[in-house]
N, C-alpha and C positions, 0 to 999 in steps of 0.2 A: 807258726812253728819257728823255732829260733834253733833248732838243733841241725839243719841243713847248711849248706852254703847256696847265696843267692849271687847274682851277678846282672849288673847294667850296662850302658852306656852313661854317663855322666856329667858328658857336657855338651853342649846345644845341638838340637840337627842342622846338618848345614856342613858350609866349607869352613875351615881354619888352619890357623898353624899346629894344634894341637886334639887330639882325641883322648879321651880317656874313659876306659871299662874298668870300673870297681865291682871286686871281689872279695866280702865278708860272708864269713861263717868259718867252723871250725876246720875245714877240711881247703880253706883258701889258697893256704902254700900248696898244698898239694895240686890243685887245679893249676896255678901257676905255674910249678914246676914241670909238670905233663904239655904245657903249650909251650915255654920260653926256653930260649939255646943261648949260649952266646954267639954270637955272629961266627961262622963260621966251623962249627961246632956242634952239628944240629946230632950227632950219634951219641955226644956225648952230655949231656945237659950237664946242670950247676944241681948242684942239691947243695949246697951250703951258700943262703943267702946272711947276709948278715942286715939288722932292723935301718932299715930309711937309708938305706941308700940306693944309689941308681947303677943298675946294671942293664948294659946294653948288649942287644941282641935280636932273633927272631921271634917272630908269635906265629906257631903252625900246628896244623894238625893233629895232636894227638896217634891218631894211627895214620899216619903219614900223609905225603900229599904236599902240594908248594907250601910255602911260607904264607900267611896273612898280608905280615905288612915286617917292617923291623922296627924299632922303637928301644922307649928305658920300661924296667920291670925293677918296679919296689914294693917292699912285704912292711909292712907296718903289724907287729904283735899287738895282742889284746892283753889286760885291756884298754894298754895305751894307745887305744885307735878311735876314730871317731863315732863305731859300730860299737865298743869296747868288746871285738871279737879280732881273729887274726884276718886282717885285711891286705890285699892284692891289687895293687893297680897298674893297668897298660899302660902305658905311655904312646900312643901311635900316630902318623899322619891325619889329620884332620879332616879327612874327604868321607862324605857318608857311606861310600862302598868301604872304603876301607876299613872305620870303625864296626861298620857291622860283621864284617870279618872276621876280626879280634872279637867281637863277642859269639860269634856261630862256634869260634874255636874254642871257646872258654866254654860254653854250653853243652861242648861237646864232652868235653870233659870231665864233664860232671856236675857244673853248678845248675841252678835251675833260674829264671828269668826272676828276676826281682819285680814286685809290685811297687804303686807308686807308694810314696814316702818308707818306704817299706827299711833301707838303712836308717833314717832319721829315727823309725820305730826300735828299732834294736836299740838305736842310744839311749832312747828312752829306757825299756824295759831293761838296759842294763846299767841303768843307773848313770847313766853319762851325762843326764838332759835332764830335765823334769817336763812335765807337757807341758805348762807356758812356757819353759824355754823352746820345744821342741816346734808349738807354732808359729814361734819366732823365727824360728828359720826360714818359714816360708813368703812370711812377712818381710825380710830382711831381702831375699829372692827376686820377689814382686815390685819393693820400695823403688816408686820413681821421682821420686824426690827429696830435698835431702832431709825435712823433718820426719819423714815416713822412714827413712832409714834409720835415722839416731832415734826415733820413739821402739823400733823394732830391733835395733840393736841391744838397747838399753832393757829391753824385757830376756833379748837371749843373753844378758849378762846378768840376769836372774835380778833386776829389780822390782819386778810384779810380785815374783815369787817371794821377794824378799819383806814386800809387805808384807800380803797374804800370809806369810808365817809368825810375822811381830803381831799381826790380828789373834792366829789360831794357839799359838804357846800357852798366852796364861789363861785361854777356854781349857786348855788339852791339862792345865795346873787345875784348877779348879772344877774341872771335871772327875783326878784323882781323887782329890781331896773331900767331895760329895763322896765318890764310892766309897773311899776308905772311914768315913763314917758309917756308912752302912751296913759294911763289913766287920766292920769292929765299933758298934755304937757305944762301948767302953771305955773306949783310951780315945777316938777320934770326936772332935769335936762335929754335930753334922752338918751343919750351916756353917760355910767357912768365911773368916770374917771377911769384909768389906767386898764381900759377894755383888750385892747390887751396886756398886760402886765400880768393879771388874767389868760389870755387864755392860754397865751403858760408857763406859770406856771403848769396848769390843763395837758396841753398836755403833759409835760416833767416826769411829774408824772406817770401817765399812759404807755408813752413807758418805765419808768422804774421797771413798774410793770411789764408787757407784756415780760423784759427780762428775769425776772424770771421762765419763763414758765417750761424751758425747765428740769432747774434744780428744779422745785417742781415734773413736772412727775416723773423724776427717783428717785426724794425721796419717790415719792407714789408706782409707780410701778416697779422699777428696770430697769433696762438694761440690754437691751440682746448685751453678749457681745460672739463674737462667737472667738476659737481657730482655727485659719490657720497658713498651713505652711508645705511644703515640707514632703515627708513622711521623718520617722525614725528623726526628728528634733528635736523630745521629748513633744509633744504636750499631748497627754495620760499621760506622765508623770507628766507633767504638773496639768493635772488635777485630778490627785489624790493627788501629793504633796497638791494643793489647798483643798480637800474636803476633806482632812487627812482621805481617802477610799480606797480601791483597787477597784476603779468606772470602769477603763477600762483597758484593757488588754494590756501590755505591751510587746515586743518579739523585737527581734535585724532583724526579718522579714517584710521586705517593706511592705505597704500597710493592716497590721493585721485593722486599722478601717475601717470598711465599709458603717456605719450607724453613723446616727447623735445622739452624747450622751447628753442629756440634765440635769442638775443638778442646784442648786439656791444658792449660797455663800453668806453669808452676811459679807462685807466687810466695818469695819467701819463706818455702821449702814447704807449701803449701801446693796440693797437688789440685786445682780449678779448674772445675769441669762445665768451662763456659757455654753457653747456646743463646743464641743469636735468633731472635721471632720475628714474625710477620707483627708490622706496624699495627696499634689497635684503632680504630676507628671504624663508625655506623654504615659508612657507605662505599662497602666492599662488594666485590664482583665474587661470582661462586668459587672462583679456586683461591681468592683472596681471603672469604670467608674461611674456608677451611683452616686455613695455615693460621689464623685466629684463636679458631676452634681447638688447635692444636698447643696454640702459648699457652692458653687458656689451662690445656691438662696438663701441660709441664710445671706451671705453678704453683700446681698443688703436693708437688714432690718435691720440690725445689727446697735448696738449704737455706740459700742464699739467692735474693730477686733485686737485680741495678736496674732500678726504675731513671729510666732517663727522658730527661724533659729537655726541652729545645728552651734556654733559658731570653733567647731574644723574642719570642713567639708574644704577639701584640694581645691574643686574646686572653690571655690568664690562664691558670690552671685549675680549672671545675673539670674538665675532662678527666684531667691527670687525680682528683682529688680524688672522683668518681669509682676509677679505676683503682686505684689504692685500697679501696674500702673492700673491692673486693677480694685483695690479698691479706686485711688485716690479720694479725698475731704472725705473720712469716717476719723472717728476718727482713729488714729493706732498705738498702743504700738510695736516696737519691740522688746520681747522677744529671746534676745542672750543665749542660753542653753548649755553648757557643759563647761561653766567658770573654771571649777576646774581644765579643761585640755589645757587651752589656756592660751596665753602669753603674758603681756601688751602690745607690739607691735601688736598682733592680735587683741586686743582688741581695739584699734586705729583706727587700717583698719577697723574694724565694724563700729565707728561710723563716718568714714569719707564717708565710702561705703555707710550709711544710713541716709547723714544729710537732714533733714528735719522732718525727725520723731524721737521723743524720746526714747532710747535706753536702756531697764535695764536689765542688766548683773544676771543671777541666775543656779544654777547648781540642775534640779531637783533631780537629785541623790543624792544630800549630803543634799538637802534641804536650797542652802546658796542663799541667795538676796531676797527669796518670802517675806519677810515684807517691803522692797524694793516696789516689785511689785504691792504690794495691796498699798503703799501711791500713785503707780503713777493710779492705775487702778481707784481711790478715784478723784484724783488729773483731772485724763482724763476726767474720769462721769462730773464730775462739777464746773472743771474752775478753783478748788482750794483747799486748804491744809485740810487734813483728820479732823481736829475738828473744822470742819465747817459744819460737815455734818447735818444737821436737824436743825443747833442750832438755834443762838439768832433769826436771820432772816424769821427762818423757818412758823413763823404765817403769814409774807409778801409776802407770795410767792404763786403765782395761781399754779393749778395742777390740774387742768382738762380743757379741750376744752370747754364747756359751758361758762366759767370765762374768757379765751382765747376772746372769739368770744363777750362775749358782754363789752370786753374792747376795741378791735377790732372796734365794733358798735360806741362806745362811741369815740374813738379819727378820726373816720373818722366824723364824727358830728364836733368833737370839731377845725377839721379841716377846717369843711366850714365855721365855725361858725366866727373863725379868718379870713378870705377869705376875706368875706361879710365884717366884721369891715374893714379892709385892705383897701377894695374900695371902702369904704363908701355908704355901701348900707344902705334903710334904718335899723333902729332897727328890726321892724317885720321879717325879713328874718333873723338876727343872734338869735332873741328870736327864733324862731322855730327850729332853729339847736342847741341852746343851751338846748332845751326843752327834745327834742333826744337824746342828749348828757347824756344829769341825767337821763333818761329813762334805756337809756342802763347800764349805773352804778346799777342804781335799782336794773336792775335784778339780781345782782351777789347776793346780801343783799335780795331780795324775795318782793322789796315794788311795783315793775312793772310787776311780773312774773304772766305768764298765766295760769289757770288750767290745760291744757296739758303738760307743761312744769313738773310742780308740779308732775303729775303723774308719768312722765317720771323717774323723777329723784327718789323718793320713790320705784317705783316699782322694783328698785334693790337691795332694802334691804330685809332682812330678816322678816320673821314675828315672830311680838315678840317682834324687837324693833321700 
């Protein structure tokens, strides 16, 4: 329901400088006005606020009782508000007693607890948002690094949605233009010209959306990218060079990991979700075994796998080749580690030993190639050169499954839809497949999307916003 007034808390639990309870729906000022005084004033309230500004005063009980807290109280009219309803917000001390206060007061008053993403929803359904901009907010929220931010800004500044419409327009044109032959098979011609021409236009778009998939997720959620490789190879080391930490414990004694170390790197605004394994090799002790057992099931999820080899190590790499094979088709950096002690000739037989997969040379001891590392680890993630990460493209790019699947919907539509024209069926069969087609585009924009769907997707936000 959108005819009530709702009310939050809206910003972080915890201590701060600042709190603040928002108040949309229709009857917001009024709620307002039943809690806020101005200082000093409390018999007398304000009934004439004027729009965005700050007035200061108390927040207290409706039918009486101490004060809340004191604070600014500003009304934001709809539906220049970010609810596009008339919205109210507290302004109070930041202590969690005391914002829960300001809100027991406001509730009392009449507004009712807001659900999560529950204001974001009203932008939505009042036209303020469209739904990829609206999951962009939470996206934006979440973003802990800075490509995850610019790819999630750039969607809430409607550049997905702004494909996704250059897609659906001239479907939504020549979807008319089929009916109104049907309608009037007289005056309209019924096959409108360069129809199949339109369609795999439509179509080419869309698989070029759909490539972008993969590299929007890892801008939203990073890559798990896991550390293997032989014990004593320098892998530990590895990963503390990387997290500039003393993360894991390092010792000249085989097999010192046992467990899987987990840590988050942001790498050129790439958010790298590193993990650190138990060294591989045949002649391990039972709890050694396991932690094996364990790399072993992480590489099978893994986006990204820094196979690192000890490049001074006298016996070759058949272990190492061995082991590779059975990560084949994963993505795979080799990491060549102890470069400071090896000899361009060795360095040769590395990458002759290893062609197939790209090879960066780094010595975690002295700390020499890791900028290196992290352009190919950039480079690996996403197809291409480290400032590109979030950038210009970044509002074109899907990044979640829901957007996946109803572009998915849409080009298997737009597939039959061209079929049908191909073999001259008549109009009514590629109108209904072109009908399906925009339908499924809809949903990504929120104009075909079902109240469950709706639900779905809100219910992962926070409440508040």
């Amino acid at each position: 329901m959108t005819n009530d007034t709702i009310a939050a808390v809206s910003t972080p639990v915890g201590q701060g400088g600042i709190g603040i309870v928002r108040v949309s729906g229709p009857d917001a000022l009024g709620v307002g006005r039943s809690v806020f005084s101005s200082r000093g004033c409390l018999k007398n309230r304000l009934t004439d606020f004027k729009e965005r500004r700050f007035y200061y005063g108390a927040f207290t009980d409706p039918s009486g009782g101490p004060a809340a807290d004191d604070g600014f109280f500003v009304f934001m009219k709809g539906p220049a508000s970010y609810t596009g309803e008339d919205v109210v917000e507290l302004h109070c001390h930041g202590g969690a007693l005391t914002v829960k206060k300001c809100l027991e007061v406001v509730l009392k008053a009449g507004a009712r607890l807001a659900g999560p993403g529950e204001f974001t929803k009203r932008a939505f359904l009042n036209g303020k948002l469209d739904l990829a901009q609206a999951e962009a907010v939470i996206d934006v929220i979440r973003a802990s690094t800075e490509g995850a931010l610019n790819s999630a800004r750039r969607r809430l500044e409607g550049g997905l949605s702004k494909k996704v419409n250059a897609i659906k327009e001239p479907l939504i044109e020549m979807l008319a233009h089929l009916e109104a032959g049907l309608d009037f098979p007289d005056d309209v011609e019924r096959m409108p010209e360069g129809l199949l021409k339109g369609l795999e236009a439509a179509e080419d778009l869309i698989k070029e959306l759909l490539a972008t998939y993969e590299e929007g997720m890892i801008l939203r959620e990073g890559i798990k990218t896991l550390i293997l490789g032989r014990t004593n190879a320098g892998k530990s080391s590895l990963l503390n060079v990387l997290l500039e930490a003393e993360r894991a414990i390092v010792t000249e004694e085989h097999g010192t990991t046992r467990d899987v170390i987990e840590e988050v790197l942001n790498v050129r605004g790439i958010a790298v979700r590193l993990m650190d394994t138990a060294g591989l090799r045949a002649a391990a002790g039972r709890v050694e075994s396991i932690g094996i057992k364990a790399a072993w099931r992480h590489a099978k999820d893994a986006g990204l796998i820094l196979y690192v080899i000890d490049g001074s190590r006298p016996d070759g790499f058949t272990e190492d080749l061995k082991n590779l094979e059975l990560i084949a088709g994963k993505k795979v950096l080799i990491v060549a580690n102890k470069t400071d002690i090896i000899t361009g000739k060795r360095r040769a037989e590395i990458q002759e030993a290893f062609t197939g997969n790209k090879a960066v040379f780094i010595s975690a001891l002295k700390e020499e190639g890791i900028s290196e590392l992290k352009e190919a680890i950039c480079g690996a993630a996403l197809g291409h050169g480290l400032n590109k990460a979030g950038d210009n493209a970044g509002g074109d790019m899907i990044a979640s499954v829901r957007h996946k699947d109803a572009l998915g919907a849409a080009l298997a539509s737009l597939k039959q839809a061209k079929a049908a024209a191909s073999n001259g069926l008549a109009a009514e069969f590629i109108a209904v497949d072109l009908r399906q087609s925009i339908n499924a585009l809809g949903e990504i924009t929120g104009e075909t999307t079902t109240e469950d769907i709706l639900d779905r997707i809100f219910s992962g936000f926070c409440i508040g916003k």
